[in-house]
MITORRO-237929 format. One record per atom (N, C-alpha, C, O): residue number from 1; residue in one letter; atom name; x, y, z. Coordinates in steps of 0.001 Angstrom, whole numbers, plus 500000, padded with zeros to 6 digits. Layout:
{NUM,'A','CA',{X,Y,Z}}
...
***
This chain:
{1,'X','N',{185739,311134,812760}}
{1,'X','CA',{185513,309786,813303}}
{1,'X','C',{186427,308776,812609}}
{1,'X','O',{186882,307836,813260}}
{2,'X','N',{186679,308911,811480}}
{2,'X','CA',{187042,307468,810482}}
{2,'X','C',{188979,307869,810842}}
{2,'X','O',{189854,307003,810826}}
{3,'X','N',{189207,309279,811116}}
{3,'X','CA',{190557,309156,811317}}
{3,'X','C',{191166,308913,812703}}
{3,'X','O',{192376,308870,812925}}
{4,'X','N',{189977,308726,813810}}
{4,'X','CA',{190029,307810,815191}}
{4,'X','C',{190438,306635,814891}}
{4,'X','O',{191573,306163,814814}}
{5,'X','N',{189389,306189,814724}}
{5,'X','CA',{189620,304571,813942}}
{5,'X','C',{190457,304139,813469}}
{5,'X','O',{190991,303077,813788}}
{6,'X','N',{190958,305304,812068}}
{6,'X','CA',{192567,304897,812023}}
{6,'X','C',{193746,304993,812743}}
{6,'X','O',{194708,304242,812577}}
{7,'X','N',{193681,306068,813683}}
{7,'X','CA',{194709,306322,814424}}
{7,'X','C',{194569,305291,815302}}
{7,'X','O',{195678,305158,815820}}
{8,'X','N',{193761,304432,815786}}
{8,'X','CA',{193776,303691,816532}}
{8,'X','C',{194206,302040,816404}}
{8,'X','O',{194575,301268,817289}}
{9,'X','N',{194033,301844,815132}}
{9,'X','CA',{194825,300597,813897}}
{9,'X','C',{195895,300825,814081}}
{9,'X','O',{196649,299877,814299}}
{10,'X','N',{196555,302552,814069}}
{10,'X','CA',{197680,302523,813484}}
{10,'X','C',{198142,301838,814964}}
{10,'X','O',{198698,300741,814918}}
{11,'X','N',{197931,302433,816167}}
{11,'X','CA',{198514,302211,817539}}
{11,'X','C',{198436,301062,817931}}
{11,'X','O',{199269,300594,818709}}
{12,'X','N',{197342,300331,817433}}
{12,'X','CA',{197479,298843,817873}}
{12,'X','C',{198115,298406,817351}}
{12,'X','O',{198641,297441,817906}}
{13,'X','N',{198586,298732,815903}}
{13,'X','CA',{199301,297899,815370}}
{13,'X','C',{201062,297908,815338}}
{13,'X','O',{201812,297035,814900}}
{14,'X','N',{201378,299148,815933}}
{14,'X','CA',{202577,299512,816138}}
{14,'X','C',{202833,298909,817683}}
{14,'X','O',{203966,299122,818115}}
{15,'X','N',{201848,298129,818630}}
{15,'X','CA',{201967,297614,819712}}
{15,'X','C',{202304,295826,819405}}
{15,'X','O',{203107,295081,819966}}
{16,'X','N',{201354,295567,818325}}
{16,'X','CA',{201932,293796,817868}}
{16,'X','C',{203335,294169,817406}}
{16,'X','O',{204242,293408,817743}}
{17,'X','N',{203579,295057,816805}}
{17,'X','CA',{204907,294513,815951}}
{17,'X','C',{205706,294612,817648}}
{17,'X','O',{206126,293644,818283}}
{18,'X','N',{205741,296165,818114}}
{18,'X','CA',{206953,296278,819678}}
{18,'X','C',{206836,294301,820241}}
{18,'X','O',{207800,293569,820465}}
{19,'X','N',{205741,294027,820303}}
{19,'X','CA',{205418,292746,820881}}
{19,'X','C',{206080,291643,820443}}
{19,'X','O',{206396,290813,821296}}
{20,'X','N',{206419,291404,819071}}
{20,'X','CA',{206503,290780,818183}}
{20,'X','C',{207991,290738,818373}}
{20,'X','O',{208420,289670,818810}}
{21,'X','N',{209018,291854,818089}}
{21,'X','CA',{210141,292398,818019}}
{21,'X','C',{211296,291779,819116}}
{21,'X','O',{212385,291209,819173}}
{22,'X','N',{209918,292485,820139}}
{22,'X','CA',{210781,291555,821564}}
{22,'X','C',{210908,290264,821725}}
{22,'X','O',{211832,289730,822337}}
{23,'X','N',{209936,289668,821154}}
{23,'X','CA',{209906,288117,821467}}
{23,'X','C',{211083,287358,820444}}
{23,'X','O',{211740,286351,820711}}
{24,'X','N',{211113,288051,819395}}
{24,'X','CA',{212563,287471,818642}}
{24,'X','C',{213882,287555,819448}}
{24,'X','O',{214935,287154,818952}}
***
């Protein structure tokens, strides 16, 4: 369970930065 959770931080969070990246 707790390494869902993380895998799922990790993916959201590798989606702000793509987000982030582009907008620069």
């Amino acid at each position: 369970m707790e390494r869902l959770l993380i895998g799922g931080k990790v993916k959201r969070n590798l989606k702000c930065l793509k987000n982030l990246m582009q907008q620069e």
